[in-house]
C-alpha positions in Angstrom: -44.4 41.6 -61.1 -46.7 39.2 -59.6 -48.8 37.0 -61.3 -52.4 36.1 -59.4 -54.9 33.6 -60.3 -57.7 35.7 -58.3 -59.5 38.7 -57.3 -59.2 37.2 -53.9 -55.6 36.0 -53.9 -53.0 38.3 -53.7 -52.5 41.7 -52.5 -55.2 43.8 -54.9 -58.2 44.4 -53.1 -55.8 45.5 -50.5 -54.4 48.2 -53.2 -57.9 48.9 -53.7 -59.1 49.5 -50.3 -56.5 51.8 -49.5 -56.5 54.0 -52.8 -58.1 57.4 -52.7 -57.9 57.1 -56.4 -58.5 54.5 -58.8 -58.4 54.7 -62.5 -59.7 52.3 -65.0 -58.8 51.5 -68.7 -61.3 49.3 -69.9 -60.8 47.5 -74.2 -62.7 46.0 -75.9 -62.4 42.6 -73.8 -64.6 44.3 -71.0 -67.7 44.0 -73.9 -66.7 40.6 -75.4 -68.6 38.7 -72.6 -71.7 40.8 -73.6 -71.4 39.5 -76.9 -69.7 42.3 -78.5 -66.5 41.0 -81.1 -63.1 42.7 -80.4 -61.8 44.1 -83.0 -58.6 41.9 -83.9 -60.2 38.9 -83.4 -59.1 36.5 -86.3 -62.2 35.1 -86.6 -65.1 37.1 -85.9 -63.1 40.7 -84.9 -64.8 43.5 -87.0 -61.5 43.5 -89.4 -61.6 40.2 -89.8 -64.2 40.8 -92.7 -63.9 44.5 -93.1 -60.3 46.7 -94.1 -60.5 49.5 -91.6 -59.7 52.1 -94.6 -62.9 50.8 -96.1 -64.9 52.0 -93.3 -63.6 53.6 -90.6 -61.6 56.6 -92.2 -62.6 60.1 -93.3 -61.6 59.0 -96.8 -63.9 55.9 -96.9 -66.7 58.3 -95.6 -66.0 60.5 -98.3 -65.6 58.5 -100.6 -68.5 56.4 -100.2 -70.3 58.0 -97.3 -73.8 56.0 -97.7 -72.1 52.6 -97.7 -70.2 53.2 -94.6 -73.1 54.9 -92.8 -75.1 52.0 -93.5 -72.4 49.9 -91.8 -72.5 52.1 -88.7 -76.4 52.0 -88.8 -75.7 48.3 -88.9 -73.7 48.3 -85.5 -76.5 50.2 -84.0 -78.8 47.8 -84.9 -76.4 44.7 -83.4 -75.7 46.9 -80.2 -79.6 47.5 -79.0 -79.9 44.4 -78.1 -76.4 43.5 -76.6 -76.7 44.1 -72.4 -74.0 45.3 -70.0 -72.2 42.1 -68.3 -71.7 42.2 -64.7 -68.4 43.8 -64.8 -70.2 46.8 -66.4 -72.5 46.7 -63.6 -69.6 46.8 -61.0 -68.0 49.4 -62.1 -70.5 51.5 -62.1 -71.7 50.1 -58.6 -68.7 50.9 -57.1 -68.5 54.2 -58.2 -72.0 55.1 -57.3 -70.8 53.7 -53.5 -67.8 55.8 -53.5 -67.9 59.2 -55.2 -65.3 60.7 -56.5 -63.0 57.4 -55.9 -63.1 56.4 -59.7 -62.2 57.7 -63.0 -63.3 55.1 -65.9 -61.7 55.5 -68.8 -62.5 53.4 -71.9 -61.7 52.8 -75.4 -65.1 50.8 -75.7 -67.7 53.0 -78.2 -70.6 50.8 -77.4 -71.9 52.9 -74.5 -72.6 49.7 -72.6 -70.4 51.4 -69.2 -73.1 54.5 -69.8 -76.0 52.0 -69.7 -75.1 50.4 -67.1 -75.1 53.4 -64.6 -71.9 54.7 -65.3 -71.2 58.1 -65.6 -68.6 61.0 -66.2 -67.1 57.9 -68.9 -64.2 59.2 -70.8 -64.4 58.2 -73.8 -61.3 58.1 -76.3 -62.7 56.5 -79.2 -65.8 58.1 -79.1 -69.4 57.5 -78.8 -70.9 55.0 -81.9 -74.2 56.5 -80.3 -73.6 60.0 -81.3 -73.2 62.2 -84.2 -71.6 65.3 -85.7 -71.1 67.2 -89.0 -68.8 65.6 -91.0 -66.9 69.6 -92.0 -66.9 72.5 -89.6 -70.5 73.5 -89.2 -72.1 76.6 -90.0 -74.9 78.3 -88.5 -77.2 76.2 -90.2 -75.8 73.0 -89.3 -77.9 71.6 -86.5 -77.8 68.4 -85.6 -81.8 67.9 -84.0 -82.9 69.5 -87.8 -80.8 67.4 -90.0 -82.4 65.9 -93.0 -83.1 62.4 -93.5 -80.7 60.3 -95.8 -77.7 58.1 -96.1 -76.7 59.7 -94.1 -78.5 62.3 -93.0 -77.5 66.0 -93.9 -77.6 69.7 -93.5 -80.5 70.9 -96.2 -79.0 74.5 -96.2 -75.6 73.6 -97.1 -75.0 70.0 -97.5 -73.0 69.0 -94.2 -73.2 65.3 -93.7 -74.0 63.7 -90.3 -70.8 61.1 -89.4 -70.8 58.5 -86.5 -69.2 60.2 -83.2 -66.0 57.8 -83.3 -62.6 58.4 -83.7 -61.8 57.3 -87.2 -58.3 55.9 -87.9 -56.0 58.8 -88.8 -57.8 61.2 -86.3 -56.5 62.7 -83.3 -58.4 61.1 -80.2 -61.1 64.2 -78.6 -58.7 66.5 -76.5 -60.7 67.3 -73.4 -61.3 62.8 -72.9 -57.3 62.3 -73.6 -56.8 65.2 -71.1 -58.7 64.1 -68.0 -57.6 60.7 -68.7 -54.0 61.5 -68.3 -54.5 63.6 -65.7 -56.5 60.6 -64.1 -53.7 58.2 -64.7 -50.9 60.7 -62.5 -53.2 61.0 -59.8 -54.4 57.9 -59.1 -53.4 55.3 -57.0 -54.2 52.1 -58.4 -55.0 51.8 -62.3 -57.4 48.3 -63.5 -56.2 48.5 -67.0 -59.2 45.8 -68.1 -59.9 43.8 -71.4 -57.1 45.9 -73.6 -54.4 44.3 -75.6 -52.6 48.2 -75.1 -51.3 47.6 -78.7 -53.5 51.3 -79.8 -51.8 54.2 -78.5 -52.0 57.0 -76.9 -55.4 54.9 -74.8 -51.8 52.0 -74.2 -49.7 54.6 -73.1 -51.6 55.6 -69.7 -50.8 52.4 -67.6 -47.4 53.3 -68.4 -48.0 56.9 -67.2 -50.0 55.4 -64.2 -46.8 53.6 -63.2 -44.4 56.1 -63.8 -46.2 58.5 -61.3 -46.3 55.6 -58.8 -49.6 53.7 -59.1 -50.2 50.4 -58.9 -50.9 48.9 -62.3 -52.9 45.7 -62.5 -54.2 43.8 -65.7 -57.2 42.2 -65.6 -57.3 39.8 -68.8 -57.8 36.0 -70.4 -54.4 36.6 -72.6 -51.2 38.5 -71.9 -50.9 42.1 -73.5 -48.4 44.4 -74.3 -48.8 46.2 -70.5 -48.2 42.9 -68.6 -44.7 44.5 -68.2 -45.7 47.6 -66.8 -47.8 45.7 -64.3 -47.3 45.3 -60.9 -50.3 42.3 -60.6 -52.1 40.3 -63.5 -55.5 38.7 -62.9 -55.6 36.4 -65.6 -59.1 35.9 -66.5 -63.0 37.3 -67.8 -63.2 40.6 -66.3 -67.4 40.5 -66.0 -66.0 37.4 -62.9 -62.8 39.1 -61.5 -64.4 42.9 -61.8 -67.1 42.0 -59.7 -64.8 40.4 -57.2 -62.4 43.3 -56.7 -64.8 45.8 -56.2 -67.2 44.4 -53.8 -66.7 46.6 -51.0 
């Protein structure tokens, strides 16, 4: 393993250059330089005030569905405003300059890869953007005609609208999980980018990546639980070292 203080030291870029195919993990780190909090931050990460089985299970929606749509409406809010950071703007960059090269893969639900040009993003966690019926919908469920309300619903037969993320407890969506593993065994070189890797299965494709003979480099401030699977850490704020990597 070889430890690098910079995109430009090292052998990377060289990785980079000569991949066909490049996958990228990106956590929550990728959106903490736009102002977004991680989530296991002791001090200002979303469970540091909140217990994830208060709002962000199917129980706690049920249970209490207006409270903890509120609290989604809430992050909504927040989000407008935040802006994609320049390793956002790189990523997408690159892959508008060489199609087909990249498959981004994030864990992020903040949509800031989409708005910053990105697209095709597999999303594992979801989309905080989005919504769906909270049962199985029925022919009159549709989601353009829902009723207003915390939260909104289906006036035919009571469906409730729920946040399009993955809640704790649920399996991640299968067609994202998919292409993402499939992305991780074909690729060349995986940037596995502002994740701690402690949430599986999103942890478990570096190790994947490796195992089918990619290159595995982590691009983050702290160490993480995939610094062992890596081949190079860049130790440092992605929206700098992103930029730097990808510049050709």
């Amino acid at each position: 393993m070889t430890a690098t203080p910079s995109a430009h030291d090292g052998p990377v870029r060289d990785w980079l250059r000569a991949a066909a195919r490049v996958a990228v993990l990106t956590g929550a780190g990728a959106s903490a330089e736009s102002g977004v909090p991680t989530f296991r931050d002791a001090l200002t990460g979303l469970w540091a005030r909140f217990r994830p089985e208060d709002l962000a299970t199917e129980a706690a929606f049920r249970r209490d569905p207006a409270r903890v749509w509120a609290w989604y409406a809430e992050r909504r809010e927040k989000l407008q405003d935040v802006q994609p950071n320049a390793g956002h703007f790189a990523l997408a960059a690159f892959a508008q300059r060489h199609p087909g090269r990249l498959t981004l893969i994030t864990q992020n639900v903040d949509g800031l890869h989409q708005r910053a040009g990105s697209e095709g993003v597999l999303c594992l966690h979801g989309d905080l953007f989005e919504n769906r019926w909270l049962d199985l919908p029925r022919d009159c469920c549709r989601i353009d005609d829902a009723c207003a309300g915390l939260p909104p619903y289906c006036d035919r037969c009571g469906n409730l609208v729920r946040p399009g993320v993955v809640w704790f407890g649920e399996p991640l969506p299968f067609a994202a999980l998919d292409a993402a593993q499939r992305a991780a065994r074909a690729c060349e070189v995986m940037l596995v980018v502002g994740t701690s890797g402690q949430v599986q299965p999103a942890g478990g494709l570096a190790t994947l990546a490796r195992q089918a003979g990619a290159r595995v480099v982590v691009v983050n401030p702290e160490p993480t639980d995939l610094d062992a699977v890596a081949h190079a850490i860049l130790a440092g704020p992605s929206a700098r070292l992103i930029p730097e990597l990808l510049d050709f």
